[in-house]
N, CA, C and O atoms as CSV, one atom per row, in Angstrom:
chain,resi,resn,atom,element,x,y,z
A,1,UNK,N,N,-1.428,-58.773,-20.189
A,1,UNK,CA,C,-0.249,-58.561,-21.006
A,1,UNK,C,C,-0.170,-57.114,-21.432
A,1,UNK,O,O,-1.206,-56.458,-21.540
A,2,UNK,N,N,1.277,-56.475,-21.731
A,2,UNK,CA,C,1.065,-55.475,-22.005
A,2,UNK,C,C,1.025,-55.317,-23.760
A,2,UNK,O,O,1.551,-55.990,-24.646
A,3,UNK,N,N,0.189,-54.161,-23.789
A,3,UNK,CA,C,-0.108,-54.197,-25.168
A,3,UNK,C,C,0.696,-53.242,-26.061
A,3,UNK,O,O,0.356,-52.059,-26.068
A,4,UNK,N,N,1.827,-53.682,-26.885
A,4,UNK,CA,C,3.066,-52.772,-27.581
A,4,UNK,C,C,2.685,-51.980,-28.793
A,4,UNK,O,O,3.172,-50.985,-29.330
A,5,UNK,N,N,1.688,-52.723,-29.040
A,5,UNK,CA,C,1.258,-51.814,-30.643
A,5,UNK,C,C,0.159,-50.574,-30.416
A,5,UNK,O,O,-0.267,-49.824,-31.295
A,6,UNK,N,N,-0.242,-50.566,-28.745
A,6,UNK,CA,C,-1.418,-49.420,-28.583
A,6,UNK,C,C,-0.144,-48.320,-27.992
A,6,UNK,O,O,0.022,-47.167,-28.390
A,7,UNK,N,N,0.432,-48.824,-27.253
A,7,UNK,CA,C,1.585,-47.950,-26.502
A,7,UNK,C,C,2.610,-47.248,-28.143
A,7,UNK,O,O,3.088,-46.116,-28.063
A,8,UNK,N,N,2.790,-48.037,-29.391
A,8,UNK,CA,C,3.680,-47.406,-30.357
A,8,UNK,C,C,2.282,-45.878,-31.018
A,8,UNK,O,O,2.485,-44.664,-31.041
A,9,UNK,N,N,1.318,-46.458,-31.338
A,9,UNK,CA,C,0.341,-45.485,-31.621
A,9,UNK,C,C,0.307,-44.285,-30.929
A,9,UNK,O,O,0.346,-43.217,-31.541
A,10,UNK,N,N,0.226,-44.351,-29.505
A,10,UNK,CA,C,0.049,-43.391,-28.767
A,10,UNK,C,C,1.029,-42.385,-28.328
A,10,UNK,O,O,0.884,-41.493,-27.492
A,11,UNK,N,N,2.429,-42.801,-29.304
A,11,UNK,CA,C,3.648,-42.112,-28.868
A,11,UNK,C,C,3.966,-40.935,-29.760
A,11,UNK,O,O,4.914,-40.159,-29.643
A,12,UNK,N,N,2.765,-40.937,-30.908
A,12,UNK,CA,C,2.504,-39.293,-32.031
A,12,UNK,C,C,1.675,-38.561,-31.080
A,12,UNK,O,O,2.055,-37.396,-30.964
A,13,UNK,N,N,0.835,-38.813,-30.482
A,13,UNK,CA,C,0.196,-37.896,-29.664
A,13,UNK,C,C,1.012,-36.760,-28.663
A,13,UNK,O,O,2.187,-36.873,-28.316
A,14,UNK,N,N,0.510,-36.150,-28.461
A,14,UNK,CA,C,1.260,-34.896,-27.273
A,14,UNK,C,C,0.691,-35.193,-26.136
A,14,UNK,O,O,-0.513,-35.448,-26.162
A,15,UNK,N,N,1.311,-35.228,-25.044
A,15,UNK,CA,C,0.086,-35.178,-23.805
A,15,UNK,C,C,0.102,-33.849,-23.174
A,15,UNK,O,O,1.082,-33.122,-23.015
A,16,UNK,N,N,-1.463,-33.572,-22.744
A,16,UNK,CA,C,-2.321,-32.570,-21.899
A,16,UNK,C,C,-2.128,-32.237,-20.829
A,16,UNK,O,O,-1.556,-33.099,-20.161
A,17,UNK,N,N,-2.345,-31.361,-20.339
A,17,UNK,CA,C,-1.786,-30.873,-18.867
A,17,UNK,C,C,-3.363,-30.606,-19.292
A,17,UNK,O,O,-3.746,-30.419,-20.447
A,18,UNK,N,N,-4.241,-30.630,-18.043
A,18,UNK,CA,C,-5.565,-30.024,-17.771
A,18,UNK,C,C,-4.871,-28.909,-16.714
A,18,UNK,O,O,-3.826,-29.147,-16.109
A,19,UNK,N,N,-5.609,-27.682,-16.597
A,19,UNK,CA,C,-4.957,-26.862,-15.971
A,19,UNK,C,C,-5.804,-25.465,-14.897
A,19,UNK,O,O,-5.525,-24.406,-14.336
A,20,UNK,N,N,-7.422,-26.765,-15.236
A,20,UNK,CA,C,-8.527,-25.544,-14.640
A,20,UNK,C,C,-8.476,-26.015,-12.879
A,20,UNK,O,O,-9.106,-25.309,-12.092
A,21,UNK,N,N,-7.722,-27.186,-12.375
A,21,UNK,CA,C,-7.641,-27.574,-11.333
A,21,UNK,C,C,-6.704,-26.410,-10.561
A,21,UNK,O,O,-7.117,-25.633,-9.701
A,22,UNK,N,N,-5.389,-26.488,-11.072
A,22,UNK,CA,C,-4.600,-25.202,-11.128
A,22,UNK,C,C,-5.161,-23.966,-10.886
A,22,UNK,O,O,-4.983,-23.258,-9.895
A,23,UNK,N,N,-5.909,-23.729,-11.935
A,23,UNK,CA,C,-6.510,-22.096,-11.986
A,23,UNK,C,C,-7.341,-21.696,-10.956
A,23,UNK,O,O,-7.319,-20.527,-10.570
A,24,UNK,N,N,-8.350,-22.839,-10.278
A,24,UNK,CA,C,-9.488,-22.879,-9.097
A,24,UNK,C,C,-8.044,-22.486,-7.784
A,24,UNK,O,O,-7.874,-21.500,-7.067
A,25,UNK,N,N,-7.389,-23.527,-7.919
A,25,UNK,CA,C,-6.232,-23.469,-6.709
A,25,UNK,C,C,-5.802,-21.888,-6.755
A,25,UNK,O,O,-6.347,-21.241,-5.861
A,26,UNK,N,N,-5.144,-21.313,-7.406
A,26,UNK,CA,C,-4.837,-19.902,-7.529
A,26,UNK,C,C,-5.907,-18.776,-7.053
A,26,UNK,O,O,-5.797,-17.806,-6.303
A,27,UNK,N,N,-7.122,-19.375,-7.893
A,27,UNK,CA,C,-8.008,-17.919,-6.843
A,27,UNK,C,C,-8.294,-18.271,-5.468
A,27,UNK,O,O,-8.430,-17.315,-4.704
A,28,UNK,N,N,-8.446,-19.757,-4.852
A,28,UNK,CA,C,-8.389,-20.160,-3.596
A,28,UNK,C,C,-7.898,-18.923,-3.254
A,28,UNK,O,O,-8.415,-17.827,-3.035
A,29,UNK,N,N,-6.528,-19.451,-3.262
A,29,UNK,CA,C,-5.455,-19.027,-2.569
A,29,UNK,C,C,-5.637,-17.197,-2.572
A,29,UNK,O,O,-5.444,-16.525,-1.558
A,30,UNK,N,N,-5.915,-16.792,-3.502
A,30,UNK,CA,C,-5.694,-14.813,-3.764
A,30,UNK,C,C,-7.326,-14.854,-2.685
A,30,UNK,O,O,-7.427,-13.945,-1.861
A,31,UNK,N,N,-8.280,-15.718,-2.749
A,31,UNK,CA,C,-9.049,-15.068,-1.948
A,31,UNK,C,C,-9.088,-15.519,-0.685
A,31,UNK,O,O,-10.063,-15.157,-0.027
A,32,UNK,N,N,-8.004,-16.464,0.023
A,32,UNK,CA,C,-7.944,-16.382,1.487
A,32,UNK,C,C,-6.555,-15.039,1.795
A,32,UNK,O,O,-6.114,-14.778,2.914
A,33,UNK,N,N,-6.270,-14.621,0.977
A,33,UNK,CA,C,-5.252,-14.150,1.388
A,33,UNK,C,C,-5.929,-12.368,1.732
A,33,UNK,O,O,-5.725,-11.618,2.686
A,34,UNK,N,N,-6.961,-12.159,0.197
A,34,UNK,CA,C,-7.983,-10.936,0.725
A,34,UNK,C,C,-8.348,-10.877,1.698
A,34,UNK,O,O,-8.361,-9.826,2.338
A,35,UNK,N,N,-8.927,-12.419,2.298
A,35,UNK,CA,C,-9.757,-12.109,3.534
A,35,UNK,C,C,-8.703,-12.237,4.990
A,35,UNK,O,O,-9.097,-12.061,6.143
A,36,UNK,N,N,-7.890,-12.437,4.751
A,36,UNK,CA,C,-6.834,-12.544,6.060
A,36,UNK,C,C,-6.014,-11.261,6.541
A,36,UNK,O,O,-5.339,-11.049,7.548
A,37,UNK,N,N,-6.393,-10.364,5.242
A,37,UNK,CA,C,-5.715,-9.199,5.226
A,37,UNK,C,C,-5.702,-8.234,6.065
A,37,UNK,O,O,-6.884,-8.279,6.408
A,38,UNK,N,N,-5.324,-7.520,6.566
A,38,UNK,CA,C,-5.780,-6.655,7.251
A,38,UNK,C,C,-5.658,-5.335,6.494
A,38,UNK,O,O,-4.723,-5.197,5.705
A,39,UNK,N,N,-6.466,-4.443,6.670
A,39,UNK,CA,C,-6.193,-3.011,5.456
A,39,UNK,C,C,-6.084,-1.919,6.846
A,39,UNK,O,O,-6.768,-1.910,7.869
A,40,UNK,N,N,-4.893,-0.986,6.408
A,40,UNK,CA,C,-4.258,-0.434,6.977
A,40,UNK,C,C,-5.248,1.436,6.975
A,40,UNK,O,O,-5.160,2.268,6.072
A,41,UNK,N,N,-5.714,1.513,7.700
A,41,UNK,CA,C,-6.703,3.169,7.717
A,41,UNK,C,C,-5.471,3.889,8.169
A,41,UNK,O,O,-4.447,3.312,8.534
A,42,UNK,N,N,-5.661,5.383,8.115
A,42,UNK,CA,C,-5.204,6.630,7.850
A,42,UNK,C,C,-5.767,7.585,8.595
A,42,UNK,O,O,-6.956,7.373,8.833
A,43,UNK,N,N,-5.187,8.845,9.173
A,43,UNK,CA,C,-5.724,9.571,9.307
A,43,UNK,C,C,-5.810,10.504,8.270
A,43,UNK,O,O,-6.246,11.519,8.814
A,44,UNK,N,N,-5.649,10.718,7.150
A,44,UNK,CA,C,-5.895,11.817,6.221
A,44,UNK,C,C,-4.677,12.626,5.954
A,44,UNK,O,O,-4.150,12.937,4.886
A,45,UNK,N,N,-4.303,12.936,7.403
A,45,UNK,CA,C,-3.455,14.323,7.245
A,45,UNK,C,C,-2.132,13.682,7.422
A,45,UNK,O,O,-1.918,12.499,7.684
A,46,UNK,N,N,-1.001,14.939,7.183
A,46,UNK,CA,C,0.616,14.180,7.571
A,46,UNK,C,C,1.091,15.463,8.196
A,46,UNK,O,O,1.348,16.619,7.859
A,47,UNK,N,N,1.081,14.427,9.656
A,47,UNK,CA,C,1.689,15.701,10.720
A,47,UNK,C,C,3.541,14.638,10.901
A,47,UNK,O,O,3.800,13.446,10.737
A,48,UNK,N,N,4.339,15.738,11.261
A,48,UNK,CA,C,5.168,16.081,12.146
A,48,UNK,C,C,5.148,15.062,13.271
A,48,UNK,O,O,4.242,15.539,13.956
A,49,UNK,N,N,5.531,14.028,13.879
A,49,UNK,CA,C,5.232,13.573,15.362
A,49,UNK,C,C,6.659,13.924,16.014
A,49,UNK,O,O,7.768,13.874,15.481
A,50,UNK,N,N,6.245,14.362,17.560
A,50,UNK,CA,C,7.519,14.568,17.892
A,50,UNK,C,C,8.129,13.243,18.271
A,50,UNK,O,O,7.477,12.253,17.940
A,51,UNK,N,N,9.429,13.024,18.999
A,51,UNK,CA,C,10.057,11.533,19.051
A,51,UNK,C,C,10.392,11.991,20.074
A,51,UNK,O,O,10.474,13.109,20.581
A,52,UNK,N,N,10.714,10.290,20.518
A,52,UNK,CA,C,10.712,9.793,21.874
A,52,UNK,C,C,11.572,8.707,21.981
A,52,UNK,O,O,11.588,7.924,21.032
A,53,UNK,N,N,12.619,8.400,23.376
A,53,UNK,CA,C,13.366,7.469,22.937
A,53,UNK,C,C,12.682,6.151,23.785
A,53,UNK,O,O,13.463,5.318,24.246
A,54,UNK,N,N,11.548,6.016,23.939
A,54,UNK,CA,C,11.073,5.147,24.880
A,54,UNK,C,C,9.544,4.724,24.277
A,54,UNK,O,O,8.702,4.201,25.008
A,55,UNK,N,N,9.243,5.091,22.500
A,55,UNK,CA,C,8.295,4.476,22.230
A,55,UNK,C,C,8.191,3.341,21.747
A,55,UNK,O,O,9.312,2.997,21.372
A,56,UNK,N,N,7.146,2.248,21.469
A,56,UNK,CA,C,7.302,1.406,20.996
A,56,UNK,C,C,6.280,0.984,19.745
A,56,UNK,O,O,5.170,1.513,19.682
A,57,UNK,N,N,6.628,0.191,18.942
A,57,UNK,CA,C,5.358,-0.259,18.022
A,57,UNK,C,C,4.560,-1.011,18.228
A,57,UNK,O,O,4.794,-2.114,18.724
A,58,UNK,N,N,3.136,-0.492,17.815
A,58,UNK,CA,C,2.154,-1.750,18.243
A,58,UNK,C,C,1.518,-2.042,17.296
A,58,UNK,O,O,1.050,-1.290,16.441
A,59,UNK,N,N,1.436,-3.453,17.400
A,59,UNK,CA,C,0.748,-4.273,16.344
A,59,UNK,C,C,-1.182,-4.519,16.148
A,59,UNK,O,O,-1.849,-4.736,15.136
A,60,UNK,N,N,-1.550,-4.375,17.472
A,60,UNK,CA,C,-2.893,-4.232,17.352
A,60,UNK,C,C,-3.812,-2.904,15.899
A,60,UNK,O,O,-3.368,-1.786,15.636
A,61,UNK,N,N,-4.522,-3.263,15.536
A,61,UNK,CA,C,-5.582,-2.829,15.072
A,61,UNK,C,C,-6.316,-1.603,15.879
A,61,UNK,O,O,-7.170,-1.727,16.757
A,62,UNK,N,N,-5.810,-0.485,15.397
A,62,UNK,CA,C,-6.236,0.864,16.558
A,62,UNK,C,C,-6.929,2.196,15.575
A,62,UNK,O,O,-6.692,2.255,14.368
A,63,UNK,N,N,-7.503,2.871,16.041
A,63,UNK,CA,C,-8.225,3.855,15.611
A,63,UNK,C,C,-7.611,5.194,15.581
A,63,UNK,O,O,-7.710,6.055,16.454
A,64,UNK,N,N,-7.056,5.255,14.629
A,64,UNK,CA,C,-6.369,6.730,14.153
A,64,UNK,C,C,-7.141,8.200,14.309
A,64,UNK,O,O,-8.134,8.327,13.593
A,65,UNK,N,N,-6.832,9.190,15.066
A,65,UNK,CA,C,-7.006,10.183,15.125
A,65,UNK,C,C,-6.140,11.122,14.811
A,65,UNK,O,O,-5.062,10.659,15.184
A,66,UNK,N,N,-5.905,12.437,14.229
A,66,UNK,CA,C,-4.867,12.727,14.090
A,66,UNK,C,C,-5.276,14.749,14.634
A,66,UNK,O,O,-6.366,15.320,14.638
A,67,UNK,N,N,-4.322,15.124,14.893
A,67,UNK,CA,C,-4.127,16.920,15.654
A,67,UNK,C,C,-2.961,16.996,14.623
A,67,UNK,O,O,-1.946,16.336,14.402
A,68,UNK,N,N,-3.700,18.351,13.970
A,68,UNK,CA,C,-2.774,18.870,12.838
A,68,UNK,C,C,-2.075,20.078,13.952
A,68,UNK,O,O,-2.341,20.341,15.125
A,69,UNK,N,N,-0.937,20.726,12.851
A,69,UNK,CA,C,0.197,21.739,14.113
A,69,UNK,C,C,-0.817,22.812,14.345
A,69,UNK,O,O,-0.747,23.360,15.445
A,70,UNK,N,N,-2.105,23.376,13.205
A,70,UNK,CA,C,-3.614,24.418,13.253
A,70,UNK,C,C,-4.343,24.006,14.085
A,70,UNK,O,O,-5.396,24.642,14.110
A,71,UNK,N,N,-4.244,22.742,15.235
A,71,UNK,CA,C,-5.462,21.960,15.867
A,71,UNK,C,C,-6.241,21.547,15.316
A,71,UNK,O,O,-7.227,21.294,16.008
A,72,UNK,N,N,-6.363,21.218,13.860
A,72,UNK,CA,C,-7.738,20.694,13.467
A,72,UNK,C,C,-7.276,19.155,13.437
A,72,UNK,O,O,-6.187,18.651,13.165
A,73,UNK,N,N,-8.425,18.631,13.792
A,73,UNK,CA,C,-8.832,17.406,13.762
A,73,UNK,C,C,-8.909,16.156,12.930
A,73,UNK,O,O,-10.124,16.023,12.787
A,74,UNK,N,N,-8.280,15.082,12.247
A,74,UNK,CA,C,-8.867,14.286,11.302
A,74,UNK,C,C,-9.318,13.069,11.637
A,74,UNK,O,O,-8.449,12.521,12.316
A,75,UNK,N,N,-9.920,12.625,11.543
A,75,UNK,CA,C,-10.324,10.434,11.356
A,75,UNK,C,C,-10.763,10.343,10.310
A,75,UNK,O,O,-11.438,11.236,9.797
A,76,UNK,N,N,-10.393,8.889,9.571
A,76,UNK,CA,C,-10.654,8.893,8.648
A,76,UNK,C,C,-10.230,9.277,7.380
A,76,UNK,O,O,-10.689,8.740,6.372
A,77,UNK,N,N,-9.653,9.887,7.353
A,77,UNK,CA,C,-9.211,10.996,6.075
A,77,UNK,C,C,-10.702,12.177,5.800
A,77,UNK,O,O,-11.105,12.532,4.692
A,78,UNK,N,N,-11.348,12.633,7.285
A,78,UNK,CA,C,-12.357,13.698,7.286
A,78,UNK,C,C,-12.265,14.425,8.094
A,78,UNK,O,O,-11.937,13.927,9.171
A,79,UNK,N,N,-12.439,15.643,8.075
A,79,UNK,CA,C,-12.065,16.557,9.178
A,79,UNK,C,C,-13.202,16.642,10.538
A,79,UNK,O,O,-14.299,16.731,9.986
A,80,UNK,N,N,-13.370,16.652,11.700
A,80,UNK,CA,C,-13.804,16.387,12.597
A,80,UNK,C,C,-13.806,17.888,13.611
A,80,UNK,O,O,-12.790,18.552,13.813
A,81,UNK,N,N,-15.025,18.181,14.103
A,81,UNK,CA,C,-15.302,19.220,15.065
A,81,UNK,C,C,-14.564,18.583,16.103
A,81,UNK,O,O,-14.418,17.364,16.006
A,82,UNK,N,N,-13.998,19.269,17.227
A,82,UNK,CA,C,-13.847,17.719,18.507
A,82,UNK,C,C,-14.885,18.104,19.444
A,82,UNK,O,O,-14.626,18.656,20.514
A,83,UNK,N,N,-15.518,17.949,19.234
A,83,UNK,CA,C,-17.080,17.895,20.035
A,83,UNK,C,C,-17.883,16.632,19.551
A,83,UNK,O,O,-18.906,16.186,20.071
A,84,UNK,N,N,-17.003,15.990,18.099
A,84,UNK,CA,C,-17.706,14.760,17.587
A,84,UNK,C,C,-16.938,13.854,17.542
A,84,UNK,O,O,-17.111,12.763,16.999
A,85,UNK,N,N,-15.601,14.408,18.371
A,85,UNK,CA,C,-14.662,12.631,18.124
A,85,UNK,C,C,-15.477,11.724,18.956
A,85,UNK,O,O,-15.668,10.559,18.605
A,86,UNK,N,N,-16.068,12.318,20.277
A,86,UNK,CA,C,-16.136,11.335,21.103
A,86,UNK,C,C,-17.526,9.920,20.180
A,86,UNK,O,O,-17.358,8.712,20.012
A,87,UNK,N,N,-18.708,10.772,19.812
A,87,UNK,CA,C,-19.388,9.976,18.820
A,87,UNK,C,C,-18.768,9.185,17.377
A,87,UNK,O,O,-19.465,8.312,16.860
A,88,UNK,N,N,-17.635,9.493,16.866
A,88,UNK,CA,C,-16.899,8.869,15.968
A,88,UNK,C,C,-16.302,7.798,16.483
A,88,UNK,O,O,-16.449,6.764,15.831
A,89,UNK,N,N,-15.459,7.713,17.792
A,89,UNK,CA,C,-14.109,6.757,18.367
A,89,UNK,C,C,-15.569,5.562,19.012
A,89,UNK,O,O,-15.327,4.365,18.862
A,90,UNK,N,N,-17.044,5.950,19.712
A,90,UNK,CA,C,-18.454,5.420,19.956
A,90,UNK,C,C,-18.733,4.421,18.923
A,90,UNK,O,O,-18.727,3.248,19.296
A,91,UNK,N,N,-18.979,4.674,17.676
A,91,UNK,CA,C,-18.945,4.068,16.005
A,91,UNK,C,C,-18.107,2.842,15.771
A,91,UNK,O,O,-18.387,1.648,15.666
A,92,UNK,N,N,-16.663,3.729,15.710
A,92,UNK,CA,C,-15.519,3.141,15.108
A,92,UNK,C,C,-15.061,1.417,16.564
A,92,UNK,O,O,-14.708,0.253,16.375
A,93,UNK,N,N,-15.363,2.272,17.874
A,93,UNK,CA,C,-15.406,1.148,18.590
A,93,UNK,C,C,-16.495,0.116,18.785
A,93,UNK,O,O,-16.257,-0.820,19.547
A,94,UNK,N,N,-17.943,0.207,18.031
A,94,UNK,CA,C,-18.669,-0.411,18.005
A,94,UNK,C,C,-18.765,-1.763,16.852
A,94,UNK,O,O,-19.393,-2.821,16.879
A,95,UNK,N,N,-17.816,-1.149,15.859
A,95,UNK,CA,C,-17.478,-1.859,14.457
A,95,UNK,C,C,-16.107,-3.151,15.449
A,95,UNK,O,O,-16.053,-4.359,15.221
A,96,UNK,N,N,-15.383,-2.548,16.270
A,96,UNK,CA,C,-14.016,-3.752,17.149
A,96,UNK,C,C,-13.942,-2.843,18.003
A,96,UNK,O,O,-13.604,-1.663,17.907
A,97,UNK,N,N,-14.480,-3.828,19.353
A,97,UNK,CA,C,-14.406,-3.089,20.513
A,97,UNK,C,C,-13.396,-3.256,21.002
A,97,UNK,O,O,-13.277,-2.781,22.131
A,98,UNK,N,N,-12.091,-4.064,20.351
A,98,UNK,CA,C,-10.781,-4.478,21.091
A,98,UNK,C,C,-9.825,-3.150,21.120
A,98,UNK,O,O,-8.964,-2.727,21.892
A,99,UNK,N,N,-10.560,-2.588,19.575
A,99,UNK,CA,C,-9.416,-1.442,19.066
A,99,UNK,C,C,-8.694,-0.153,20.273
A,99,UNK,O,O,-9.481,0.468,20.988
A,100,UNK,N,N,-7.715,0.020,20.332
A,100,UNK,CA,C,-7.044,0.883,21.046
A,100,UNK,C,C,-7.303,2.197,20.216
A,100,UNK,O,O,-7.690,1.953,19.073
A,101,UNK,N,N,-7.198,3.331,20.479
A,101,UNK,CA,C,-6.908,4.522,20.111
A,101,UNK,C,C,-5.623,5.435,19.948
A,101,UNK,O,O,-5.124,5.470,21.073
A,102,UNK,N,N,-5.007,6.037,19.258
A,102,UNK,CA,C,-3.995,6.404,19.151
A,102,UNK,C,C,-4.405,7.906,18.484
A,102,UNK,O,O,-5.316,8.239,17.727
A,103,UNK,N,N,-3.503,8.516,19.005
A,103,UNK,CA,C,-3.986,10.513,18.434
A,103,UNK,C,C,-2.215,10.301,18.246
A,103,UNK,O,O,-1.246,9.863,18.865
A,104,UNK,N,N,-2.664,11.099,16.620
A,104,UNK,CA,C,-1.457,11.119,16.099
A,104,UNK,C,C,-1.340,13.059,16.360
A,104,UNK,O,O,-2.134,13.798,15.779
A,105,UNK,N,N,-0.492,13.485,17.083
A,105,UNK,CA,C,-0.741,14.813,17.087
A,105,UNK,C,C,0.817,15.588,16.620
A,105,UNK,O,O,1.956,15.389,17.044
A,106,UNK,N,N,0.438,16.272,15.861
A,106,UNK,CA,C,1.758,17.285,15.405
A,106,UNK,C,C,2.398,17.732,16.540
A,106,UNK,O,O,1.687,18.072,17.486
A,107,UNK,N,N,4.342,17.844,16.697
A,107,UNK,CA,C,4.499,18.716,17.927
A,107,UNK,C,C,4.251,20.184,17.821
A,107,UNK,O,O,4.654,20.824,18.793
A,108,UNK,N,N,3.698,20.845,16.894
A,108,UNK,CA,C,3.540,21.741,17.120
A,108,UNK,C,C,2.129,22.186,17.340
A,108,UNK,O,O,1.766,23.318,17.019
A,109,UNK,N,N,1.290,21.262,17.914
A,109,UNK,CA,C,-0.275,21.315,18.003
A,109,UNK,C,C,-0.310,21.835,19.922
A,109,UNK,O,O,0.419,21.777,20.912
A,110,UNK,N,N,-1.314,22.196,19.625
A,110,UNK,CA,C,-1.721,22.489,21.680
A,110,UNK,C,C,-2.073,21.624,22.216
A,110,UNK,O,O,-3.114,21.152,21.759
A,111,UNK,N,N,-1.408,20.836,23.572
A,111,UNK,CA,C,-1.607,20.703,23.830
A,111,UNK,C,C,-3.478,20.257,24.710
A,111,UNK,O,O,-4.159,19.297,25.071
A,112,UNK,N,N,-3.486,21.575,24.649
A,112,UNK,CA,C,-4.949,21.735,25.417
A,112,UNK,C,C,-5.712,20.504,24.311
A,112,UNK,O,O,-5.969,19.393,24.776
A,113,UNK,N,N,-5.958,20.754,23.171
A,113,UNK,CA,C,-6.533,20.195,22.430
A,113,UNK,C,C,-6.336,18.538,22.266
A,113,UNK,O,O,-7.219,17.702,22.073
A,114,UNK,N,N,-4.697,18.306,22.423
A,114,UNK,CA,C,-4.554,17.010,22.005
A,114,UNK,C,C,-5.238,16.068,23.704
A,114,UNK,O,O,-5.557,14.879,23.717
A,115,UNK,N,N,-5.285,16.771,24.623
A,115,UNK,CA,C,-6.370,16.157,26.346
A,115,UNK,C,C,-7.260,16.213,25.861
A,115,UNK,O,O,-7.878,15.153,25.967
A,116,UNK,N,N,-7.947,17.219,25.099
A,116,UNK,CA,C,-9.361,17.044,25.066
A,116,UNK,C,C,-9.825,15.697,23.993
A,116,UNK,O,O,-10.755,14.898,24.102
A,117,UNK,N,N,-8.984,15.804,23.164
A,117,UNK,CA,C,-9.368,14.565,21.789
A,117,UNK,C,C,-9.352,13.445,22.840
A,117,UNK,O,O,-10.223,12.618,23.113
A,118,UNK,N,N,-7.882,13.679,23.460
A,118,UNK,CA,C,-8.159,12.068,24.804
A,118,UNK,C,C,-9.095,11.752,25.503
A,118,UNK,O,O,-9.743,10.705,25.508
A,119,UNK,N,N,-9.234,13.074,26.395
A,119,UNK,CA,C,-10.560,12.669,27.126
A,119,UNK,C,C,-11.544,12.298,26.230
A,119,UNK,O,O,-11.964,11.154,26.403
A,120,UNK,N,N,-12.089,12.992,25.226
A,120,UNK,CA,C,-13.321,12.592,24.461
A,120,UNK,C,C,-13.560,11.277,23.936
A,120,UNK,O,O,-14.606,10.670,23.703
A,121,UNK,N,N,-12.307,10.968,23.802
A,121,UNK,CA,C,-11.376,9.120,23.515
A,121,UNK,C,C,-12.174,8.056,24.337
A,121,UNK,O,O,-12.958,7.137,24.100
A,122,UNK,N,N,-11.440,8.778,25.683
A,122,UNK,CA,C,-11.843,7.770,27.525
A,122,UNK,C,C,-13.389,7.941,27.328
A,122,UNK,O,O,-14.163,6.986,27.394
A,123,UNK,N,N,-13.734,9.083,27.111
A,123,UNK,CA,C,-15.761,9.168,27.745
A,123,UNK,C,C,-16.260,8.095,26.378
A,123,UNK,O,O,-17.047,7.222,26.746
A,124,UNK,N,N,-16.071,8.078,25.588
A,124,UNK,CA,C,-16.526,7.075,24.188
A,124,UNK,C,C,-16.316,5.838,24.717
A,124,UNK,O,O,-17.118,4.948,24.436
A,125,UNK,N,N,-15.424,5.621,25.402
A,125,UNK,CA,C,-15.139,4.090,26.294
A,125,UNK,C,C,-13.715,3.201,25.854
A,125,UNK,O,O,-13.375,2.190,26.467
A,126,UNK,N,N,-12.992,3.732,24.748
A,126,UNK,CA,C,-11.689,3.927,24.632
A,126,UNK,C,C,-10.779,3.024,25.806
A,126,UNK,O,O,-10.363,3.743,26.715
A,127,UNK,N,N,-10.425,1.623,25.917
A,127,UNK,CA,C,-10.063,1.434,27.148
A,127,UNK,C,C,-8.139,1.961,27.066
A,127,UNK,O,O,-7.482,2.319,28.044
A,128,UNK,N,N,-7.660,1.858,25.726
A,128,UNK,CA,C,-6.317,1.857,25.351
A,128,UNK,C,C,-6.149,3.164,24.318
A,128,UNK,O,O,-6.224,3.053,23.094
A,129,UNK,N,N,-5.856,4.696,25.181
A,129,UNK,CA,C,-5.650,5.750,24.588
A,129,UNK,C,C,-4.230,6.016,24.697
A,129,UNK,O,O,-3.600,5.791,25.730
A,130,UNK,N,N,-3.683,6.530,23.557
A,130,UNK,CA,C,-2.380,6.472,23.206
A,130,UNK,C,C,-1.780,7.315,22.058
A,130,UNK,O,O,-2.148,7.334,20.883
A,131,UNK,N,N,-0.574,8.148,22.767
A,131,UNK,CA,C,0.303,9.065,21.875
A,131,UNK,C,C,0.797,8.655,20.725
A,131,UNK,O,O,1.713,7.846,20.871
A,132,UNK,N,N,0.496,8.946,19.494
A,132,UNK,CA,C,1.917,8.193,18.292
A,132,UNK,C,C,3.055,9.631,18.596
A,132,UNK,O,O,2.764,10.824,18.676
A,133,UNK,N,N,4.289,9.010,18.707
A,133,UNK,CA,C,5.714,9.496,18.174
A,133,UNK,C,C,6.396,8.839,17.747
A,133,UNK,O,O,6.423,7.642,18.037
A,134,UNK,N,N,7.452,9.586,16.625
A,134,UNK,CA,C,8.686,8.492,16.735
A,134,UNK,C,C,9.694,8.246,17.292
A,134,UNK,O,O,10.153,8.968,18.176
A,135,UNK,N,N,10.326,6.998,16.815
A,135,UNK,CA,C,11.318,6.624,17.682
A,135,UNK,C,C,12.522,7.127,17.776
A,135,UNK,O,O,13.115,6.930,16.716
A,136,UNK,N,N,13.480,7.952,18.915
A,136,UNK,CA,C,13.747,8.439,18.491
A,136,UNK,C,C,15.429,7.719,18.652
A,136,UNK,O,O,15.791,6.874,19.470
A,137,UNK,N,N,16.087,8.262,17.775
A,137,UNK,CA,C,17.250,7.114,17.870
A,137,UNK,C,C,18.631,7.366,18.565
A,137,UNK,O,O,19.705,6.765,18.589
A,138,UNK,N,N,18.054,8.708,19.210
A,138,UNK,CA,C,19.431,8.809,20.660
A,138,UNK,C,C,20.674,9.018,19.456
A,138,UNK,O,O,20.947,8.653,18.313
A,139,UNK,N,N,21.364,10.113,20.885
A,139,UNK,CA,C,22.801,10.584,19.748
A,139,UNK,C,C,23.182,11.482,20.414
A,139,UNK,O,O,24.161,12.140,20.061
């Protein structure tokens, strides 16, 4: 039977939300989302890229190098001899050997220099070496 005089008692009370079930659910969630993340590296410097109407974006996970318009060198956000990219891109591909390479080079950098960062790229074992420019939007 149902009981009317426990149900009238119980109708001064407030009811509880418990809310630590909730709170566990929330950091779940903030810490699969840390670990799914991907964090975006830099080369340090901000060059100039020249553009191109035939580049495209890529989504892979790649190893930033960058040729300032002076030729100097960055990875990392550190400045680099290029006699040591090839042992840096060695490292950086040993941490994800999937990673592609990309030399971000100023157009006003030499040439000569931005082959050699490449080659030094290819001899490190580099299978995916690659120009950044932007896109350029024709006109």
């Amino acid at each position: 039977m149902l009981n009317i005089t426990a149900s009238r008692r119980n109708k001064g009370q407030g009811v509880e939300l418990n809310i630590a079930p909730l709170i566990d659910m929330v950091f779940i969630l903030l810490i699969f989302f840390l670990v799914t993340t991907s964090f975006v590296r830099e080369t340090g410097v901000d060059v100039e890229r020249p553009s191109a109407a035939t580049a495209v974006t890529k989504n892979q996970s790649s190893i930033l190098i960058a040729v300032t318009r002076d030729n100097r060198v960055f990875m990392e956000k550190r400045e680099l001899d290029p006699r040591t990219v090839r042992a840096n891109v060695e490292r950086a591909l040993a941490e994800n050997p999937e990673a592609g390479v990309v030399v971000v080079a100023d157009k006003e950098s030499m040439t000569g220099m931005v082959i050699e960062v490449m080659d030094e790229c290819r001899l490190a074992g580099a299978k995916n070496v690659s120009i950044a420019a932007s896109l350029d939007s024709g006109g």
